[in-house]
SEDREN-760295 format. One record per atom (N, C-alpha, C): residue in three letters; x, y, z negated. Coordinates in steps of 0.1 Angstrom, whole numbers, plus 5000, padded with zeros to 4 digits. Each point is the difference from the previous one (the first is absolute). Layout:
// SEDREN-760295
ALAXYZ;...
***
This chain:
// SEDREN-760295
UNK229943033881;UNK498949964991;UNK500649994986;UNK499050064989;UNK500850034988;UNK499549864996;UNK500749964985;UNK499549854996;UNK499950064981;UNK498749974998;UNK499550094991;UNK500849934986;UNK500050034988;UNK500949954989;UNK498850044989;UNK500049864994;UNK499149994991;UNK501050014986;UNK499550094989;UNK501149964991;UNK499449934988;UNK499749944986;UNK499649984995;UNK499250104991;UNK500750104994;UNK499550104999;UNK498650105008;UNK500349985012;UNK499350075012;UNK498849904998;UNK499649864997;UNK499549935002;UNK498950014989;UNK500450024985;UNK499350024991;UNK499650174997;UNK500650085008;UNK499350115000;UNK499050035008;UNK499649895012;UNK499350045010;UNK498549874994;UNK500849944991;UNK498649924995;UNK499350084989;UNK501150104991;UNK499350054990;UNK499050145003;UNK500650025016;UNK498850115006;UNK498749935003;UNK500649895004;UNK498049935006;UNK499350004985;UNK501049924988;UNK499149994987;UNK499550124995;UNK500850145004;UNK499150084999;UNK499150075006;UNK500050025013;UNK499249985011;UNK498749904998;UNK500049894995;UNK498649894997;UNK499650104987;UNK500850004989;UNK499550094986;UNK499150115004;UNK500050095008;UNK499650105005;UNK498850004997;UNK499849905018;UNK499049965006;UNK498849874988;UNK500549944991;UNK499649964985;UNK499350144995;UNK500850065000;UNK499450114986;UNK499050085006;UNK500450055009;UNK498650065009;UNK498549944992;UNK500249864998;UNK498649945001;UNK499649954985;UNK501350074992;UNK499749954985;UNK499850174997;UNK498350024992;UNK500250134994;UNK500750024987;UNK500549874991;UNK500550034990;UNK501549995004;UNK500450005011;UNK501649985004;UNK500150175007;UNK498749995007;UNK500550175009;UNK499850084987;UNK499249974991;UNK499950164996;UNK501050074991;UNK501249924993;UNK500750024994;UNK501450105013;UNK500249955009;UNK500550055013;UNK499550114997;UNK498850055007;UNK499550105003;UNK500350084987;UNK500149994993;UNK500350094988;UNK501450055001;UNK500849905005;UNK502250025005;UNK499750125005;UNK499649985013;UNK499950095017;UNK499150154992;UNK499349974993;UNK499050115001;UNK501350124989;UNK501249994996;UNK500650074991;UNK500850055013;UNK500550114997;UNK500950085011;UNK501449924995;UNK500550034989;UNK501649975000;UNK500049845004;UNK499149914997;UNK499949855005;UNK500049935020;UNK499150135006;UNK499950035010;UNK501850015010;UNK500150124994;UNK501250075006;UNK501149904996;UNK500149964989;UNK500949835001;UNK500149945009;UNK499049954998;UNK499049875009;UNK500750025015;UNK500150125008;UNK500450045012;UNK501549984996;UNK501050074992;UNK501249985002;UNK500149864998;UNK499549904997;UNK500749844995;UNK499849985014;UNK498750025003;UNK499849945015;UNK500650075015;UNK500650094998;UNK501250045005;UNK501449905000;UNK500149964987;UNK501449944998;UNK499749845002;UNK498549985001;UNK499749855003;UNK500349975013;UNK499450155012;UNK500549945012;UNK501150015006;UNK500650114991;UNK501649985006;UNK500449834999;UNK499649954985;UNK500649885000;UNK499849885003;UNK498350035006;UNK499749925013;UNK500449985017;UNK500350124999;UNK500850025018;UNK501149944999;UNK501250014984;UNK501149985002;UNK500349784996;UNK498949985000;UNK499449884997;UNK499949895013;UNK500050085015;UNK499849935010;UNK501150015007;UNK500849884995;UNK501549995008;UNK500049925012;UNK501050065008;UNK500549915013;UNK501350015001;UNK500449925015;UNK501650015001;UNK500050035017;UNK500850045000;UNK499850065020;UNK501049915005;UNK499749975014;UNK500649945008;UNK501350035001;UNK501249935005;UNK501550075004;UNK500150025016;UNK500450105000;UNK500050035016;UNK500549825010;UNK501349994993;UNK500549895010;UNK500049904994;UNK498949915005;UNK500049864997;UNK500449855007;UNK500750035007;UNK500349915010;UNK499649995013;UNK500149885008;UNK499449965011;UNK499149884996;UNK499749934986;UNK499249934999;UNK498250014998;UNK500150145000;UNK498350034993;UNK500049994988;UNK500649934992;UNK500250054985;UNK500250144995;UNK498850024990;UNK500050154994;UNK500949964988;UNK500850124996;UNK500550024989;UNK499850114991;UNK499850044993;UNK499550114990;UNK500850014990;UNK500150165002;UNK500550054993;UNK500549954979;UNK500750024993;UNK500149934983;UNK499150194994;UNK500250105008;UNK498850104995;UNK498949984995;UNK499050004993;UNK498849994999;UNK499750154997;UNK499150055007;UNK499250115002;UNK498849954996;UNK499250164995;UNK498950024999;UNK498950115004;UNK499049965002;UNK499350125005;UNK500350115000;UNK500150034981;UNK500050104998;UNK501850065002;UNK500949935004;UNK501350065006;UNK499850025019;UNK498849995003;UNK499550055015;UNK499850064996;UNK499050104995;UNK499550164997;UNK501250064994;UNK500649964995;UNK501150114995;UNK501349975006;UNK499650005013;UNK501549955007;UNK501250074995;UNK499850165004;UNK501450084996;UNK500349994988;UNK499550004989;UNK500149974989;UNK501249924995;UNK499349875005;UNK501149844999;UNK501450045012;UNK500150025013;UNK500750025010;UNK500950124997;UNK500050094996;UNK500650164998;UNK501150014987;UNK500849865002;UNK501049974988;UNK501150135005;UNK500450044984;UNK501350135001;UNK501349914998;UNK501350034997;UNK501149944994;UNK500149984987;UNK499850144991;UNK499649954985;UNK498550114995;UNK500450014986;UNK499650134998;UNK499150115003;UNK499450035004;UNK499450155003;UNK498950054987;UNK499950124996;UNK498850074993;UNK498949945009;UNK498750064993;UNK498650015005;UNK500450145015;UNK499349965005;UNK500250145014;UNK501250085002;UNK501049934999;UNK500950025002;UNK500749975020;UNK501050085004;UNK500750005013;UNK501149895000;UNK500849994987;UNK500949994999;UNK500749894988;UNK500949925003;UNK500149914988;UNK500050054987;UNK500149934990;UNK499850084985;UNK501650024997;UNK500949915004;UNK501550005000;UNK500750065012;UNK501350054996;UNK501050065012;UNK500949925004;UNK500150005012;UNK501249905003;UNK500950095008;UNK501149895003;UNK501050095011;UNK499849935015;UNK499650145003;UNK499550025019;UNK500750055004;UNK500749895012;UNK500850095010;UNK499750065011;UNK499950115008;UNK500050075008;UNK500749995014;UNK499650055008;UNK500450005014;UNK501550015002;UNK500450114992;UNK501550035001;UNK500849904991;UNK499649914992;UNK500649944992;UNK500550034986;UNK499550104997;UNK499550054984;UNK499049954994;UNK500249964984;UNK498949944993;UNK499950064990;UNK498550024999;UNK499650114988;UNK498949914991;UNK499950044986;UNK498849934991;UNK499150055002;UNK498549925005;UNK498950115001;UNK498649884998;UNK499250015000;UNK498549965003;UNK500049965011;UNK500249845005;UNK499850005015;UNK498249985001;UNK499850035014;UNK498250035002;UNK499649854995;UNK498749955001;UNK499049935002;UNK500049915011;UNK500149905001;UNK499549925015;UNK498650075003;UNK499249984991;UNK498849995006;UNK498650164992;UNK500549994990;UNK499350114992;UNK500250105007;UNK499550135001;UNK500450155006;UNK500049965014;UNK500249935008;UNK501150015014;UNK499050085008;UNK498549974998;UNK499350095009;UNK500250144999;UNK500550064982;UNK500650175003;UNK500950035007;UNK500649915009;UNK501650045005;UNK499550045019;UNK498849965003;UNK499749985010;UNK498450194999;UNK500250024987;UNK499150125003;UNK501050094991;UNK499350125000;UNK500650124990;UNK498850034986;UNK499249924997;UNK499449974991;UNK500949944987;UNK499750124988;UNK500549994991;UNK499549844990;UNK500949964996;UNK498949854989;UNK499650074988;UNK499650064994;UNK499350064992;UNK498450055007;UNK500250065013;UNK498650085006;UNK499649855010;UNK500949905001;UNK499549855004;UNK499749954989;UNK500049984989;UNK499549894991;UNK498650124999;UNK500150144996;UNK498750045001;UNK499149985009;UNK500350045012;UNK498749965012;UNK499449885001;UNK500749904998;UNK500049875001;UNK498649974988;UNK500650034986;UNK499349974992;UNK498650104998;UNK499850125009;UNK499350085001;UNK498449925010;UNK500949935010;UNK499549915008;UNK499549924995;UNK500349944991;UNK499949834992;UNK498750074992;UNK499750084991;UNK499250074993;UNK498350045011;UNK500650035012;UNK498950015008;UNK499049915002;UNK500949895008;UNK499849935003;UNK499449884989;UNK500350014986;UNK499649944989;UNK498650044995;UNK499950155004;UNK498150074994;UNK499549955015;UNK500349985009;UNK498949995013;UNK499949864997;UNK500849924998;UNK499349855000;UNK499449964986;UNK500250104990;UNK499250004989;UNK498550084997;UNK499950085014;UNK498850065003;UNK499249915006;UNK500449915010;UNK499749955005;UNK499249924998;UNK501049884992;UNK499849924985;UNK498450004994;UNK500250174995;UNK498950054993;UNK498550005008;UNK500150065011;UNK499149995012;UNK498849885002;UNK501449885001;UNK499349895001;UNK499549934992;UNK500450014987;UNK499049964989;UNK499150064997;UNK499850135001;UNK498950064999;UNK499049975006;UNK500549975015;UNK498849935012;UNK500149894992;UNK500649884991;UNK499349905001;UNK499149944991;UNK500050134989;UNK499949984985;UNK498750065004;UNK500150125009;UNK498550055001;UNK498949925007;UNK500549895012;UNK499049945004;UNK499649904990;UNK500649964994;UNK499949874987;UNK498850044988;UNK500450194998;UNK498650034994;UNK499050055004;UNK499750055013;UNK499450055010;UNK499950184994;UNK501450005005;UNK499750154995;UNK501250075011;UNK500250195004;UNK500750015008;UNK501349974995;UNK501350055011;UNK501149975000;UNK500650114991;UNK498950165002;UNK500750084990;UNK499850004985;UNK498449935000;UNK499850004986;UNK501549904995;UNK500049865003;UNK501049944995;UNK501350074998;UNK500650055012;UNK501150054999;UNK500150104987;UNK498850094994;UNK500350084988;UNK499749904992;UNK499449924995;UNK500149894991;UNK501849954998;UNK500349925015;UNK501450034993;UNK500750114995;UNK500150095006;UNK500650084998;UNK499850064985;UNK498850014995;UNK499650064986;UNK500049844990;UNK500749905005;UNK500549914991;UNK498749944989;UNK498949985010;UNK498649994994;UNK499549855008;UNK501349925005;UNK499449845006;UNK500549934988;UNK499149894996;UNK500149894992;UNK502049954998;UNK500249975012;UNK501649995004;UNK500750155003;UNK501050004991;UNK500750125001;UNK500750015017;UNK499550055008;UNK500149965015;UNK501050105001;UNK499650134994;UNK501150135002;UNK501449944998;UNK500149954984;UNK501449964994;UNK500649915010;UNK499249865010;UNK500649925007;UNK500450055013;UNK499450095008;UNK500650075009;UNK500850124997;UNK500350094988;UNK501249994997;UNK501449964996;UNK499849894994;UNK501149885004;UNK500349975011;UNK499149995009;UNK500549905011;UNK500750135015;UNK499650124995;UNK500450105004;UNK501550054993;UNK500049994993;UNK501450024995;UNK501049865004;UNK499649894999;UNK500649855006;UNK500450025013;UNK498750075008;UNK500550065016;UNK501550105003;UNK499550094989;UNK500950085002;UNK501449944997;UNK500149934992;UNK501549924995;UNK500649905015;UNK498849965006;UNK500349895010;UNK500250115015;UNK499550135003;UNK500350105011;UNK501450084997;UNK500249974983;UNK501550065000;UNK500949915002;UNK499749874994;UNK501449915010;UNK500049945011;UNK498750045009;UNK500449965014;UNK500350195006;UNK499850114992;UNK500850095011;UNK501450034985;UNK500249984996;UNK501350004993;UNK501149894999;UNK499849904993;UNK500549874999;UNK500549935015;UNK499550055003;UNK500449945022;UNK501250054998;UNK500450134998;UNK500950075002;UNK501450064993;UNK499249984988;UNK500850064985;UNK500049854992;UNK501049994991;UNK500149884993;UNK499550114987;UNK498650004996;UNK498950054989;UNK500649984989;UNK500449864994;UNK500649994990;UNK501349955002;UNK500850035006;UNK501549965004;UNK500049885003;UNK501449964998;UNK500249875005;UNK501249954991;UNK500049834996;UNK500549964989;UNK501749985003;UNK500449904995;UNK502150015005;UNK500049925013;UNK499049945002;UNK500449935014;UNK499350085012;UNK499150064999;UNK499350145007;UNK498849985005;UNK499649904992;UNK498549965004;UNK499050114989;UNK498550035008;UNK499750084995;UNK498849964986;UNK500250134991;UNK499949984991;UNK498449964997;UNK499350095008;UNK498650004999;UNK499449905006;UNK500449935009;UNK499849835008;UNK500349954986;UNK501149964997;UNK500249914987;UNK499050034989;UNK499350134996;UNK499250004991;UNK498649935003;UNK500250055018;UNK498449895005;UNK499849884999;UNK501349935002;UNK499949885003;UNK500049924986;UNK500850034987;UNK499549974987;UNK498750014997;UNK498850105004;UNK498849964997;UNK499849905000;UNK500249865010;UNK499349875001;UNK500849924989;UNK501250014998;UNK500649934984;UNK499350034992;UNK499850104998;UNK499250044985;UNK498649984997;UNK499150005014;UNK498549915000;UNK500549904996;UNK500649895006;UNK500149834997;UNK500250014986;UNK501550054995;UNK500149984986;UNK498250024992;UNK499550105006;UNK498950024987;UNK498949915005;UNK499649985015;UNK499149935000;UNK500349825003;UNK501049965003;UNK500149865000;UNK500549894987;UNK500350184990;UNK501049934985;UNK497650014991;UNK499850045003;UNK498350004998;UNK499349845002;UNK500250005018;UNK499449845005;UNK500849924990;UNK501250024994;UNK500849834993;UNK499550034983;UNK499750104998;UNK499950034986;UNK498349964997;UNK499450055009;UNK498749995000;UNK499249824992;UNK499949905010;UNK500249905001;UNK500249934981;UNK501150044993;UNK500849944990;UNK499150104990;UNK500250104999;UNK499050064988;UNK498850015001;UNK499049955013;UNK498750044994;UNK499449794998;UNK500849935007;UNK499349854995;UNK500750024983;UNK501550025001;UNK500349954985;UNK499250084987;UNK499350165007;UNK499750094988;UNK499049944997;UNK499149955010;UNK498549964997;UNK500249884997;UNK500549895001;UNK499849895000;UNK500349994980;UNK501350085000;UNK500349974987;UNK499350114990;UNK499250075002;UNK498450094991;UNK499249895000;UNK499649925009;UNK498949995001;UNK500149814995;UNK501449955004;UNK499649864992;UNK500850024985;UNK500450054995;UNK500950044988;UNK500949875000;UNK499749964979;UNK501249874999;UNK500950035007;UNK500649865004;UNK501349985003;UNK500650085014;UNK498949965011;UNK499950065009;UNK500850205002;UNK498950084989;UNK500650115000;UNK501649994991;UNK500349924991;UNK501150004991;UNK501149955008;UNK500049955017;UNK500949955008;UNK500250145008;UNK498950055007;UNK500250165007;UNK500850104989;UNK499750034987;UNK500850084996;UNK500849995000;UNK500849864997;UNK501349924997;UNK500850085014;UNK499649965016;UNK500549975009;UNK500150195000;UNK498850105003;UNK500850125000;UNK500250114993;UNK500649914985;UNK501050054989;UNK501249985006;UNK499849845005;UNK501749965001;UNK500650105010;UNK499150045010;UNK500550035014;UNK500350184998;UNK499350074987;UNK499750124995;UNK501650004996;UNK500549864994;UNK501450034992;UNK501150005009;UNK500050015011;UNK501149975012;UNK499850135004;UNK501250055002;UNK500650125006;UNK499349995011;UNK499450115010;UNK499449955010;UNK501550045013;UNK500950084997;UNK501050045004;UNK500849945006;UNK500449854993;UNK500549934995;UNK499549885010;UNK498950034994;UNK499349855007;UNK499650055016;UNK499950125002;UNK500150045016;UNK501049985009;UNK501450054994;UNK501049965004;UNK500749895002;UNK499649914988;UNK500849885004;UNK499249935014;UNK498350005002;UNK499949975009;UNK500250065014;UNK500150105003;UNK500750075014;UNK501249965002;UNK500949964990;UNK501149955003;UNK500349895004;UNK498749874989;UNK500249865008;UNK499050015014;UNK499350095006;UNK499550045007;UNK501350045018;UNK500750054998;UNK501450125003;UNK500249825005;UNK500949934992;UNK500549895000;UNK499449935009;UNK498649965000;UNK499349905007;UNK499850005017;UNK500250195001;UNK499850055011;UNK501750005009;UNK500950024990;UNK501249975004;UNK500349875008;UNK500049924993;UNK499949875001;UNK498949895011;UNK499250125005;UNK498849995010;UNK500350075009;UNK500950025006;UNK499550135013;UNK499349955011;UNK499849885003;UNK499349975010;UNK498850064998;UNK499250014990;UNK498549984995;UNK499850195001;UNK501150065003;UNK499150125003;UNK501150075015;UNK499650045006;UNK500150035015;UNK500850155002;UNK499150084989;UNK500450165001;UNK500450034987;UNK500950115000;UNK499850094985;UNK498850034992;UNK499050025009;UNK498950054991;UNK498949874996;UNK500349865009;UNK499549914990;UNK500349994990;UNK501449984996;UNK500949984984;UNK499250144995;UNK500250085002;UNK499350144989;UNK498749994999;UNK499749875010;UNK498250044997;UNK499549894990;UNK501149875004;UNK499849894986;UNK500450074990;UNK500750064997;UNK500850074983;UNK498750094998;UNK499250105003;UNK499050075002;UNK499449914992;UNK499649895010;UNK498449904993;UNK500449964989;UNK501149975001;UNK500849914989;UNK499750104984;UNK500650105004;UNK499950124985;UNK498450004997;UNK499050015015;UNK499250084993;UNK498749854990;UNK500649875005;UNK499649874997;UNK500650024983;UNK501650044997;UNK500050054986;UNK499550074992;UNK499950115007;UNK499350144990;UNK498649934997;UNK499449925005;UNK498549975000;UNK500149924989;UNK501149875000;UNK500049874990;UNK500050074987;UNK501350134997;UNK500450104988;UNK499050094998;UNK498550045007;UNK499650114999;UNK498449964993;UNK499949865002;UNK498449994997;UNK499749964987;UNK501250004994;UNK499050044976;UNK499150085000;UNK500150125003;UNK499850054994;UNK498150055004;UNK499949985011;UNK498649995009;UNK499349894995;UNK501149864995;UNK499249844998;UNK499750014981;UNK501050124991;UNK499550024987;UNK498950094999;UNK499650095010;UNK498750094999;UNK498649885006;UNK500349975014;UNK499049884998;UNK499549924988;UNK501149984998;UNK499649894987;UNK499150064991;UNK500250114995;UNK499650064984;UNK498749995005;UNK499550085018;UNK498950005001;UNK499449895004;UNK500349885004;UNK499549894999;UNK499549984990;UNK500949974987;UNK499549974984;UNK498850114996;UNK500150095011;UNK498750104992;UNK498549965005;UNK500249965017;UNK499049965010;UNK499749864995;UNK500649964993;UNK499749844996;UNK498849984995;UNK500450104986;UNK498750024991;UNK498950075002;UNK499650065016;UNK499050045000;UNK498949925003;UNK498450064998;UNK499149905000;UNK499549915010;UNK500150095016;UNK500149935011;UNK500649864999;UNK501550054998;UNK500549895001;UNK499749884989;UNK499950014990;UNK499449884988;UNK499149965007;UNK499150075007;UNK498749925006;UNK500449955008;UNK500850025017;UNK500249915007;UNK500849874993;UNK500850044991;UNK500649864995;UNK498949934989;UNK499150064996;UNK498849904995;UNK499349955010;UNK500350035010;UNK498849945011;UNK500749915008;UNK501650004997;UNK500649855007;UNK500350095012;UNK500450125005;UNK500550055013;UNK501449964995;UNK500749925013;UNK501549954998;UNK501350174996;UNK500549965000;UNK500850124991;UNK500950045012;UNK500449945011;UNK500550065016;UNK498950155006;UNK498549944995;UNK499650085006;UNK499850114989;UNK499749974990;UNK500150114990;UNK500950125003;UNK501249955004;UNK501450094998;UNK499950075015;UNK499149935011;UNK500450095014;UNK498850124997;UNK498649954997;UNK498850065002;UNK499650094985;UNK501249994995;UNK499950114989;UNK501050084995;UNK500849904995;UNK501550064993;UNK500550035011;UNK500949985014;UNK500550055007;UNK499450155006;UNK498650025005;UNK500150124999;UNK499550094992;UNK500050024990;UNK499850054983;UNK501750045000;UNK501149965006;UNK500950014998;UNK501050085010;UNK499249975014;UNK500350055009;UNK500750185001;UNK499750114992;UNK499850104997;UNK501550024996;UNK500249924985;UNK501549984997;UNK501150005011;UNK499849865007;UNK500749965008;UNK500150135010;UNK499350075003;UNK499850115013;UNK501350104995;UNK499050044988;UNK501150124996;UNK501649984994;UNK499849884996;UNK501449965001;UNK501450005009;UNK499249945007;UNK500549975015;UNK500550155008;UNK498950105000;UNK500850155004;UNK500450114988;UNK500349954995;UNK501150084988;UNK501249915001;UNK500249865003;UNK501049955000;UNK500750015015;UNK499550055007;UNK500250045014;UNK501450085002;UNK499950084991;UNK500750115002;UNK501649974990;UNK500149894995;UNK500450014990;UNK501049895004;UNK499349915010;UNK500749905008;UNK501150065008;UNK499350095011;UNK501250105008;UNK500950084994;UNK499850034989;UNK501150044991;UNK501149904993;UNK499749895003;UNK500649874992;UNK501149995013;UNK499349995010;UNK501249985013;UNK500950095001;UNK499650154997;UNK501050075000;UNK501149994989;UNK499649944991;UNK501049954989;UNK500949915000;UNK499249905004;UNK500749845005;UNK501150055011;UNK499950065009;UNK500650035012;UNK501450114995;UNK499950034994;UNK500650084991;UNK501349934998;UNK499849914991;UNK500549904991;UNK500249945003;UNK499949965017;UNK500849895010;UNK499149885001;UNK499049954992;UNK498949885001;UNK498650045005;UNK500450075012;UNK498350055002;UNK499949955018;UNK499850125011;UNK499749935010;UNK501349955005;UNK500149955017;UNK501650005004;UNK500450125000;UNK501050064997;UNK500550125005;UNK500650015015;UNK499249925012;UNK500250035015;UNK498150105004;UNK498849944987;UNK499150035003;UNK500050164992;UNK498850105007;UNK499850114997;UNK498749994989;UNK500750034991;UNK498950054984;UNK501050134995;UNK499050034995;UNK500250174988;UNK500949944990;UNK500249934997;UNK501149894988;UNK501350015005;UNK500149955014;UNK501550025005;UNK500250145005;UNK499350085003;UNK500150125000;UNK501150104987;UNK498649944992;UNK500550094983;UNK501749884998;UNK500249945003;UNK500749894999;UNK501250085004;UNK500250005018;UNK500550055003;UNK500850175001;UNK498850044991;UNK500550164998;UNK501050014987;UNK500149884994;UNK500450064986;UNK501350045005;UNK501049965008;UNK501650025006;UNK499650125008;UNK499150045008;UNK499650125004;UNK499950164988;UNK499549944992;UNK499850134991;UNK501450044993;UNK500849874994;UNK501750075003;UNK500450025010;UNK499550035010;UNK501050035008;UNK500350225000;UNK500950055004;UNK500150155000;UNK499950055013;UNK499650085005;UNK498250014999;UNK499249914993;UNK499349974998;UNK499049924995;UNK498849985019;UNK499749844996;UNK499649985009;UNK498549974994;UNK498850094999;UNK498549974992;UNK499449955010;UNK500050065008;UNK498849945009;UNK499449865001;UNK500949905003;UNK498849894995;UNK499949924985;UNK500050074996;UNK499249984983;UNK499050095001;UNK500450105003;UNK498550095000;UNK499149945011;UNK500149955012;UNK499349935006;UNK499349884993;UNK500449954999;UNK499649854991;UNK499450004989;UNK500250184992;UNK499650014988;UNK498850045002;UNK499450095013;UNK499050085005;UNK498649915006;UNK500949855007;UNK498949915009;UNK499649914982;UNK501149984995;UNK499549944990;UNK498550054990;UNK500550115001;UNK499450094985;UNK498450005007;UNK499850035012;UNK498750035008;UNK499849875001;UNK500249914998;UNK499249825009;UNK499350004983;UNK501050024987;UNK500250004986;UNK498650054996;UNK500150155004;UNK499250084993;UNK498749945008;UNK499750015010;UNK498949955007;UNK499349864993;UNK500849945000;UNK499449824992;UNK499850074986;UNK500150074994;UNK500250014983;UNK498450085003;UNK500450095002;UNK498350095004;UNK498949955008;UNK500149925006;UNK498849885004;UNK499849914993;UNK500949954990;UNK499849894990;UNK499050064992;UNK500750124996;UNK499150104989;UNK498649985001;UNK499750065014;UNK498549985004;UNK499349875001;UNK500749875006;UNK499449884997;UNK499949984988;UNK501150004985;UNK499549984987;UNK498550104993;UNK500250085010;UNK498950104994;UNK498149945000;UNK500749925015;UNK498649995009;UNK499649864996;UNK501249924998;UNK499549854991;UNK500349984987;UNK500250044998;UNK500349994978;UNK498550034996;UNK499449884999;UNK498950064991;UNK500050094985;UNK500549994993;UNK500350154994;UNK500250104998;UNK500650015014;UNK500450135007;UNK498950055008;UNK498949925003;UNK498850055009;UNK499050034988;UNK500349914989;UNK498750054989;UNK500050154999;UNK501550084997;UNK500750094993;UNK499150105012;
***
């Protein structure tokens, strides 16, 4: 019996699905909330985003549901004991992946280590050479199939198999889009296809067809071949780029939940009562504007490091301590990150102040709590939105920095930060060892570019001067 592990992290990510999950099912029923949406979805490059983020959301949802497995021998008392592992879902689907450790080194599709060692032989001669792979190749040793006409068939396969479930795909929304307008399955199907439905349907089922194809080449390649090599301890490279997805959600969306909170009461509260009230908010993030945030990140991870030292009882496994340091950073980036969201509130507070609505509700004695929820807050909402995904992207870039720099996650957990972190002794090395930088630089740049090009389209769709235009 597995015994499930809740982490704190895991906890607030599975609350921030339901709060979006309720949002949804809210907006559905507000037409001035859906129709701004429907403007996102209805742009192709907004669309085809939209699919990759939610790609990299459920990777970092699966890898979200931890447990710990029984140990074979537990005594004669009935007492279970479990494993100090914590596993996750998403290290069940990619079993070989995580299990298919080399000694060091290897290239991308490679047989053979990336270094030569000395191998002795039967007769007792030792020669320098490439010793094989534990696990990569071993199936060519067992055929006469070349790995070049195997990586092609394979991927030849993967490609098939990626247009049939993408036909498929297509099939069935055709059937369901056409009963919805009462029209046939083929008329619809040329409607998608001639890129003439309200929702760019073509663009989204080719994303999610090309997504397929990525996910049919690493269960018929990646099983077998280490795709993107494997790092100095021989774990592989392209697992490690997966499993950093879920670092780099939290940093952007839980350093959001702590940021959120501090800049939209302080923005509005201090627009909208001015005096002293606003002359105390500037004060507080000027002061905090003048602090290195660098500085002030670091020192706390460290009395952080200390506290956890000094505690071992209070966490059980390795990956609680990395998961407190985690909350712990992304609880900073939030305290250091919200000026600049709570000085745009503001200005527009002081602008919403003076409008006439509002003079009248405050000539008519409406208390100023309600004023600020049932007007100013969402008159402001818009800001807050588009703020929030342009700073998305900009967060997960911050980790990769911090981590860099040695103040970012623990370096036992997997992020793209200890990756780039880790390569820099790699890239002196002769050979040069690229491959995971270019990994880390590749999962980065696509999670990157995806949030930057859907922000685009939400500022487009809520910026009221960008809808006048």
């Amino acid at each position: 019996m597995i015994m499930p592990v809740i982490l704190w992290t895991d906890a607030l990510v599975f609350l921030l699905t339901l709060v979006v999950v309720v949002f949804v099912f809210y907006a559905r029923s507000k037409p001035h909330i859906r129709a701004p949406w429907q403007r996102v979805f209805r742009g192709r490059v907004a669309a085809a985003s939209a699919v990759v983020l939610l790609a990299f959301v459920l990777v970092g949802l699966l890898d979200s549901l931890h447990f710990r497995l029984p140990l074979e021998g537990n005594g004669h008392n009935g007492e279970i004991h479990y494993s100090v592992d914590v596993l996750s879902v998403f290290d069940v689907l990619v079993g070989p992946l995580r299990s298919q450790e080399e000694k060091t080194y290897s290239a991308p599709f490679a047989t053979h280590l990336f270094a030569k060692e000395s191998v002795e032989h039967a007769d007792g001669s030792k020669t320098r050479e490439f010793p094989p792979l534990a696990h990569a190749g071993r199936h060519l040793q067992k055929s006469s199939t070349v790995k070049h006409v195997d990586i092609l068939q394979r991927s030849l396969a993967s490609l098939f198999e990626a247009l049939l479930t993408g036909a498929l795909m297509l099939w069935l929304l055709s059937g369901v889009l056409a009963r919805r307008a009462a029209r046939s399955t083929r008329d619809m199907l040329r409607e998608i296809l001639l890129q003439r439905t309200v929702i760019p349907w073509r663009t989204i089922l080719a994303t999610l067809t090309l997504l397929l194809l990525l996910v049919f080449l690493s269960i018929n390649l990646a099983s077998v071949y280490h795709v993107l090599g494997t790092d100095k301890v021989g774990q592989d490279v392209y697992y490690l780029s997966l499993k950093s997805i879920r670092t780099g959600l939290l940093i952007g969306t839980l350093t959001t939940l702590v940021m959120l909170p501090f800049a939209i009461f302080m923005g509005i509260v201090a627009g909208y009562a001015r005096g002293w009230i606003d002359d105390v908010v500037q004060y507080i993030y000027t002061t905090l504007n003048s602090i290195p945030h660098v500085l002030l990140i670091a020192a706390s991870i460290l009395m952080l490091q200390v506290y956890i030292a000094n505690h071992p009882e209070l966490f059980e496994t390795t990956v609680e301590r990395s998961d407190i340091r985690l909350l712990f950073l992304c609880i900073i980036l939030g305290i250091t990150s919200w000026t600049g969201l709570c000085r745009l509130l503001r200005g527009e507070s002081l602008k919403l102040r003076e409008a006439e609505y509002i003079q009248a509700a405050v000539s008519f004695g409406v208390a100023h709590t309600r004023i600020i929820t049932r007007h100013i807050l969402p008159n402001v909402m818009h800001i807050v939105l588009i703020t929030v995904v342009l700073d998305f992207s900009g967060l997960v870039l911050a980790e990769a920095v911090l981590s860099y720099v040695g103040v970012g996650v623990d370096p036992t957990m997997n992020s793209w930060g200890n990756m780039i972190n880790g390569a820099r002794l790699e890239m002196a090395r002769e050979p040069v060892v690229w491959w995971s930088l270019l990994s880390a630089f590749l999962f980065m740049f696509t999670l990157v570019l995806a949030a930057n090009l859907f922000s685009d389209a939400v500022r487009d769709a809520f910026d009221p001067r960008t809808r006048e235009r």
